[in-house]
Each structure stands twice: as C-alpha cells, then as structure tokens.
VOZAMAR-725486 format. One line per field, with one value per residue (C-alpha): residue in one letter; x, y, z. Coordinates in pm, whole numbers, plus 50000, padded with zeros to 5 digits. Layout:
BEGIN
aa = c(a ...)
c1 = c(X ...)
c2 = c(Y ...)
c3 = c(Z ...)
END
This chain:
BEGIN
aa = c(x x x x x x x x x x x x x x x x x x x x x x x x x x x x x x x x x x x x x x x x x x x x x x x x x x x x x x x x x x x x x x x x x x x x x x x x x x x x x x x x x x x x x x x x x x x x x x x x x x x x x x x x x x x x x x x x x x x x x x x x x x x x x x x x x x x x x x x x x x x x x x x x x x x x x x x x x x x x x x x x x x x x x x x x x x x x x x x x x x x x x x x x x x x x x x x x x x x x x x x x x x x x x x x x x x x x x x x x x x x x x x x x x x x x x x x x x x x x x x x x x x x x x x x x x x x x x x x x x x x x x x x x x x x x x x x x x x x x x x x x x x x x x x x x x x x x x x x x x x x x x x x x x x x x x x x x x x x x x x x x x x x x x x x x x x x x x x x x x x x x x x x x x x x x x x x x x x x x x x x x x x x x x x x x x x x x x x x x x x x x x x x x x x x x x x x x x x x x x x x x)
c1 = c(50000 50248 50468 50114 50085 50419 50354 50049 50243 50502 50265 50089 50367 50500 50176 50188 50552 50404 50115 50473 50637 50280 50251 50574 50633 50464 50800 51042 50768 50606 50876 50821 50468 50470 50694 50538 50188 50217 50054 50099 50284 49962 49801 50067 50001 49615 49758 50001 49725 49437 49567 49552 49223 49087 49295 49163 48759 48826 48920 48606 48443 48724 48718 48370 48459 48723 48522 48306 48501 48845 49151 49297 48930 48975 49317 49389 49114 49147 49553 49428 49252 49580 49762 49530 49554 49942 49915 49644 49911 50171 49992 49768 49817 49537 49581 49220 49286 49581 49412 49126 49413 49576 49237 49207 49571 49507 49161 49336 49592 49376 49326 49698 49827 49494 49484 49809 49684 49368 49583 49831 49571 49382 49666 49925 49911 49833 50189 50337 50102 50376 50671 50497 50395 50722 50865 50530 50638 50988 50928 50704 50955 51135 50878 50978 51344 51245 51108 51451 51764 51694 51386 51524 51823 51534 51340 51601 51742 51373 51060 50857 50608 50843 50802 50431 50469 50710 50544 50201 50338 50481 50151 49957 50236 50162 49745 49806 50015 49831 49528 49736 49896 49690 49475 49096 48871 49016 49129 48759 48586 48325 48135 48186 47785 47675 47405 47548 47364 47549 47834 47778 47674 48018 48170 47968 48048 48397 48368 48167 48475 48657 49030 48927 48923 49293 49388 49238 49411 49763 49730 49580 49938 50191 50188 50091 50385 50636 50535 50437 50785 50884 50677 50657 50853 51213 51316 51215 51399 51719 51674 51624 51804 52088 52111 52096 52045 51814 52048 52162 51819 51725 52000 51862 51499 51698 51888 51532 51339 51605 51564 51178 51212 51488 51281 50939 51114 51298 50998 50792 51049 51041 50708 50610 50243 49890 49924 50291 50236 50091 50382 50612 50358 50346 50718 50789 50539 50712 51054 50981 50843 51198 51314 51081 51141 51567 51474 51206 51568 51787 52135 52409 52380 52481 52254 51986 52039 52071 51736 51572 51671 51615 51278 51202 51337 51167 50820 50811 50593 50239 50320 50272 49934 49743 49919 49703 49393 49495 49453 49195 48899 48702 48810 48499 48550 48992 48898 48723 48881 49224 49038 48904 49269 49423 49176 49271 49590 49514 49310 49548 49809 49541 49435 49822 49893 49685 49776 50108 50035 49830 50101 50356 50134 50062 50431 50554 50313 50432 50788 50914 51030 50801 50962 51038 50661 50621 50805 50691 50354 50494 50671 50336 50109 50289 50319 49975 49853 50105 49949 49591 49644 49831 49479 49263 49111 49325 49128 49106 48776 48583 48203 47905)
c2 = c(50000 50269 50162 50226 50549 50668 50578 50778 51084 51055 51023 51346 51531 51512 51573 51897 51985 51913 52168 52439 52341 52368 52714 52852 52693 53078 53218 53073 53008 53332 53486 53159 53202 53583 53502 53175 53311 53663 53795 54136 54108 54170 53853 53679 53809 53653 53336 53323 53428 53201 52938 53074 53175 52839 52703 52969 52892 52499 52543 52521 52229 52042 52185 51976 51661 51596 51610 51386 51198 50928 51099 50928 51035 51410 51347 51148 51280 51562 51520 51329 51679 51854 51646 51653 52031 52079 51877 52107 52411 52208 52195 52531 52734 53001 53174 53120 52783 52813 52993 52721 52498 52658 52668 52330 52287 52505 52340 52016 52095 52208 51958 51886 52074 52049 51692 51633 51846 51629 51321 51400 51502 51195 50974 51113 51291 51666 51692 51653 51849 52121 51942 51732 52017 52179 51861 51861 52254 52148 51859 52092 52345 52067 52177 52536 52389 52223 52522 52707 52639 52248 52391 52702 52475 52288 52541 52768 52413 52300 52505 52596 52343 52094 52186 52129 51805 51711 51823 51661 51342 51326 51470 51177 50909 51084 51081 50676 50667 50874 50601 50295 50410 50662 50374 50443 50362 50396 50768 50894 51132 50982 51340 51205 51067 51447 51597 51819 52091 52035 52022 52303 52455 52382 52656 52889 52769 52820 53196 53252 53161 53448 53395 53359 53681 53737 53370 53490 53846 53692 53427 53711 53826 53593 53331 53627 53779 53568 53379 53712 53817 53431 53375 53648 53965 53771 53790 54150 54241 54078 54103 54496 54595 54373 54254 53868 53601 53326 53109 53337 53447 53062 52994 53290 53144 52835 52969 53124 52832 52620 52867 52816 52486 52469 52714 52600 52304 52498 52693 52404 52263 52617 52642 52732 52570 52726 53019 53139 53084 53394 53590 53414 53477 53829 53845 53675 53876 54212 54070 53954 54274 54413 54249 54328 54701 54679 54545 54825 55082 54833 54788 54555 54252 53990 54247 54198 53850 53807 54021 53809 53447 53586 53670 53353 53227 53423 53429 53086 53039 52904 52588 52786 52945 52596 52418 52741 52609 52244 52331 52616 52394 52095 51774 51794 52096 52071 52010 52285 52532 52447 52475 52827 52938 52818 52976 53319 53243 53135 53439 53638 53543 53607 53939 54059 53990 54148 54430 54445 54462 54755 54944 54891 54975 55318 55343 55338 55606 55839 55816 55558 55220 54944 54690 54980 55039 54581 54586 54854 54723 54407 54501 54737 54411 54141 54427 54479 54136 54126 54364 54348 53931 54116 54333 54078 53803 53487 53299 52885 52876 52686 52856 52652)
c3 = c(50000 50074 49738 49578 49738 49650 49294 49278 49460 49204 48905 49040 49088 48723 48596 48805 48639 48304 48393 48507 48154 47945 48123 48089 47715 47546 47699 47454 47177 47125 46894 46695 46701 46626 46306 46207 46244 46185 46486 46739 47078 47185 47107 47211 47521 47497 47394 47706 47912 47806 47934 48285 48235 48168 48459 48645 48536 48596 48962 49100 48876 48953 49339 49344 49164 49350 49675 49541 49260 49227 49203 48925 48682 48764 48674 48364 48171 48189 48087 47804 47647 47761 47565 47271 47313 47265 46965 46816 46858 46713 46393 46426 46116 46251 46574 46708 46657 46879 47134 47088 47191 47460 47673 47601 47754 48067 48153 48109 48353 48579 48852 48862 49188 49362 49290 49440 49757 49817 49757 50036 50274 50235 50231 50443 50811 50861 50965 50683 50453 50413 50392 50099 49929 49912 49725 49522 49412 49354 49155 48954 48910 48675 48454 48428 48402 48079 47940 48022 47857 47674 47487 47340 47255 47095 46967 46782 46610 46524 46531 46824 46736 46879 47224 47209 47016 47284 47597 47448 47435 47777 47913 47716 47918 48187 48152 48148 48450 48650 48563 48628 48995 49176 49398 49433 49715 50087 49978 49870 50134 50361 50201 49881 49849 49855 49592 49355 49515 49837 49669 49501 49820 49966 49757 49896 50255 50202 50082 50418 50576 50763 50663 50320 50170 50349 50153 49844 49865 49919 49587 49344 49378 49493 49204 48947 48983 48999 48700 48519 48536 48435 48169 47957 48048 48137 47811 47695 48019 47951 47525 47588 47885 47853 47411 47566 47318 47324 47489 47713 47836 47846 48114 48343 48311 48411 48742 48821 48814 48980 49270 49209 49298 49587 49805 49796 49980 50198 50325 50366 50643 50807 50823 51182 51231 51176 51448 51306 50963 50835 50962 50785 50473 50484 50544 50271 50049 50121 50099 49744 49659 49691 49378 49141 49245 49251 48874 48779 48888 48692 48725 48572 48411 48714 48990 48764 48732 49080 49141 48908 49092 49426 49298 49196 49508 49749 49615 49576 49933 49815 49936 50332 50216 50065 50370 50566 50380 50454 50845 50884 50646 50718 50589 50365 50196 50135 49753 49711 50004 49834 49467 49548 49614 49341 49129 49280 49171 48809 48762 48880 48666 48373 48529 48625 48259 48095 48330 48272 47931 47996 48165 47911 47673 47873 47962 47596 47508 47754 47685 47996 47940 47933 48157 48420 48445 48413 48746 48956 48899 49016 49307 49425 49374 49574 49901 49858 49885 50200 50338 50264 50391 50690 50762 50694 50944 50925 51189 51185 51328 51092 50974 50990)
END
C-alpha cells in the first residue's frame, strides 16, 4: 500500500511539472509564434494568458469533483485533452485555433496541483502536509526547468512546434500513469455521496469563511507575479536591457526556476504551524516585493540577474498558504477550500497579465520604458497582497 501510494504521489507530481512546463512553454515560443503566424505582441500576450484563464475557470468544477470523485478520473482525463491540446498548437496554422488549443491545455491541467493536495491530505498525516507540498512545488519546478535552457536549445534548432509536440506526448504518458497508479477507494471522502447541490453549496460555505478573503488576497498576487515576470517579460527584460540572446536568456529562466524549485522546499520545512504561519507569509510577500522594484531601477547585468533568481526564490511560498487552507477547512471541503485558492491564483496570473500589458502599453506612450513600468507594477502588487492578507482576518475557526 504505501509503494502504491508513493507511485500515485510521484505520478501526480510530474503531471503537476508538466502543467509548470505547458505554462511557461509561450516564453520561449512566442517569437516563433509571432513570426510563424504573423501575429501582434499583443496577442501573444492573449495566447500566454488564456491558458491561465481556463485554469483559472476549471478550479472550482474540479474543486467539486474531487470532493466527490476518484483521484485518478479528475486526473487522467482531463491530461488526456491537455495532451490533445498541445498537439492542436503544434499543427495550428490560425491563431484562434491556437488559442482554441491553449484553453484546452490550461483546463486540462487544471486539477493537477489540487489533485496532488487532496491526495496527500487523504493519504498522508496533517503533519506533513507542508513538507509534501514543498517537494510537490519542487518537483514541479522541473517543469519550468524544461522550458529554460533544453527547449530554446530545441526550439532555435527546430521550430517551436516541437516543444508542444514534445510536451504533448509526455503529458499523454503521463494521463496513462496517472490512471494505472493513483489507487481508488480507501482515499475517497466519507462526504463524497453528497448531491450536487450540496456540493455546490460547499463553495459557497467556504467563501463565508473568515480567513478567506485574506487567503484569496495573498494568491491574486503571489503566484501572478512571479510567474508574470517568468513567463513572459524575462526575456524582453534581459533582450532589451541587457542585448541577451536566446540562449543566454534561456539559462537565466533556468537559474530562476532552479531557485523556484529549491525554496518551495525549503519553506515548507520552516514552516512554523497554523498560528505562526501567516507571519512568515506576509514576510515573505514584502521581501519579494523588493526584487521586482531593485529590477524596475535596473542595474548591471549579474545584479539583475541576481534580482531576478532571488525573485524567483523568494516568492516561491504558496506551498505555506494551501498548507494554511489544509489546516483552517474541514476535511469535507479541502477540495474545494484548496480549489478556490488556486483559482485566485490562476486568475490572477490572467488578470496581472493582461495588466502588465496595459502598463507597458501606457508606459511606451508616455515616453518611459516598458519593463520599468512591468516591474513597479509588480513590486506594488505582491506588498499589497502582504498587506491586505496582513489586515485581513486569518482565523482557523471553521464557519458553519
């Protein structure tokens, strides 16, 4: 039983850092895409951003099925139209069909990390809810390695269809693992015979929740962010600012996401317990915000390098606020209660975005640089959430 249960921790946790490398992939495709395809900067910022919108959307659906459903179904079907989704984009010769195909790819990947979440807190002791998740963020931050340095090695030799033809295959291996080793049965919810319109009901219950407006300001911002910065304006930063190549801006994304996967661990065996933990939250939200802001003054190539990593590094503390969730919701509502949250986050990145692109947009008009303005914003987002989570109740008593 617990070789079983390892298996199906592993097979989660890889489909999770597929999700990271499907997600990050429009940072070293979208100059293919723009060429290949003949479209604006600006829809290649919809096309980078659609896919966290339907991740974003899906939360909650998948929030109630898997209260009520198997793992391994809200799983490896939905990684099966994920992986029928990349392969759309690597033949898309029309850019609503590759939009068409990136929502398929981000609804697909939806359930990943929650999945993961509800496994481990059915499976495992409360104690180790953090420590768990901190490998489950690290493993996925293999994800945004791939995406790094080995695909544009890939990409500039080949075409970037070739990282969606590569990364939907893997997903598809993955879809069929995740239905051959996650184990069914003991690990359902004894809430899991529930009407639809309870369950439905049980999203409701968890807004009503005090701490959760606190939980949902912190992930609008913290994931958003980081991955904002990540995904799509790392390379106009260091292209721009700093005449990197491809390569070159492919081993920074690299040294960043390494950090992006080192830390999550890291805070997960510092994490204090319930009562402490949002201190350690909030610190680490205005700490991060320090980057973002040393980069919006800019500096040398290595400090801004250096920024950049620590960013990554730094930020990289959602693992503390869903192991919050884990211990301030009732068993019968984690799927959804940790669902909710990651929806804030998928939203945000979708909403933080398209506001960046905004700003740039408003920045270049007016005569300042774009990615000045990109990480201002930044930096003033993430010490907002800090503080507004800082303001706001963060009580464990549970509502009725």
């Amino acid at each position: 039983m617990q070789h079983r249960s390892l298996a199906g921790f592993a097979a989660l946790s890889i489909a999770f850092a597929l999700s990271n490398a499907l997600r990050t992939l429009p940072a070293i495709t979208a100059h293919g895409i723009e060429t290949d395809l003949n479209v604006s900067a600006e829809q290649i910022g919809y096309f980078a951003g659609i896919y966290h919108l339907a991740f974003g959307l899906m939360q909650l659906p998948f929030g109630v099925a898997l209260d009520r459903l198997s793992t391994r179904v809200v799983v490896a079907l939905p990684l099966t139209v994920a992986a029928l989704g990349a392969g759309l984009c690597a033949i898309a010769t029309r850019f609503d069909v590759l939009l068409a195909a990136q929502f398929l790819i981000g609804a697909g990947c939806a359930p990943a990390l929650m999945a993961t979440f509800v496994f481990i807190a059915r499976t495992y002791p409360p104690q180790r809810f953090a420590p768990l998740s901190g490998i489950v963020f690290a493993i996925g931050g293999l994800g945004m390695i791939v995406t790094g340095t080995p695909f544009a090695f890939l990409i500039e030799r080949s075409s970037w269809r070739a990282g969606f033809v590569v990364l939907g295959a893997a997903t598809a291996l993955c879809a069929l693992a995740s239905w051959l080793l996650i184990r069914t049965g003991g690990a359902r919810q004894k809430h899991s015979n529930e009407t639809l319109s309870e369950a439905l009901h049980g999203v409701l219950r968890v807004l009503r929740f005090r701490q959760t407006a606190g939980l949902l300001a912190i992930g609008l911002v913290t994931y958003p962010t980081v991955i904002t910065l990540r995904g799509l304006w790392i390379a106009p930063l260091f292209a721009r600012r700093h005449a990197l190549d491809l390569v070159a801006i492919g081993n920074v994304i690299l040294a960043m996401s390494l950090a992006m996967i080192v830390a999550p661990t890291l805070y997960g065996f510092i994490d204090p317990g319930t009562r402490s933990r949002p201190r350690l939250i909030i610190a680490a939200a205005l700490v991060s915000a320090v980057c973002p802001a040393a980069l919006a003054l800019g500096g040398s190539t290595p400090s801004d390098i250096a920024w950049t990593v620590a960013f990554g590094a730094l930020c990289s503390f959602q693992g503390l606020q869903y192991a919050q969730v884990r211990d301030t919701y009732p068993d019968e509502l984690s799927g959804r209660a940790l669902s909710t949250l990651n929806m804030a986050a998928f939203l945000g990145v979708a909403m933080m975005q398209g506001c960046a692109g905004l700003i740039a947009e408003w920045a270049l008009a007016h005569g300042h640089e774009s990615i000045v303005a990109v990480c201002a914003f930044l930096a003033a987002a993430l010490a907002a959430g800090g503080l507004a989570y800082a303001l706001l109740p963060k009580t464990n008593r549970h509502a009725d």
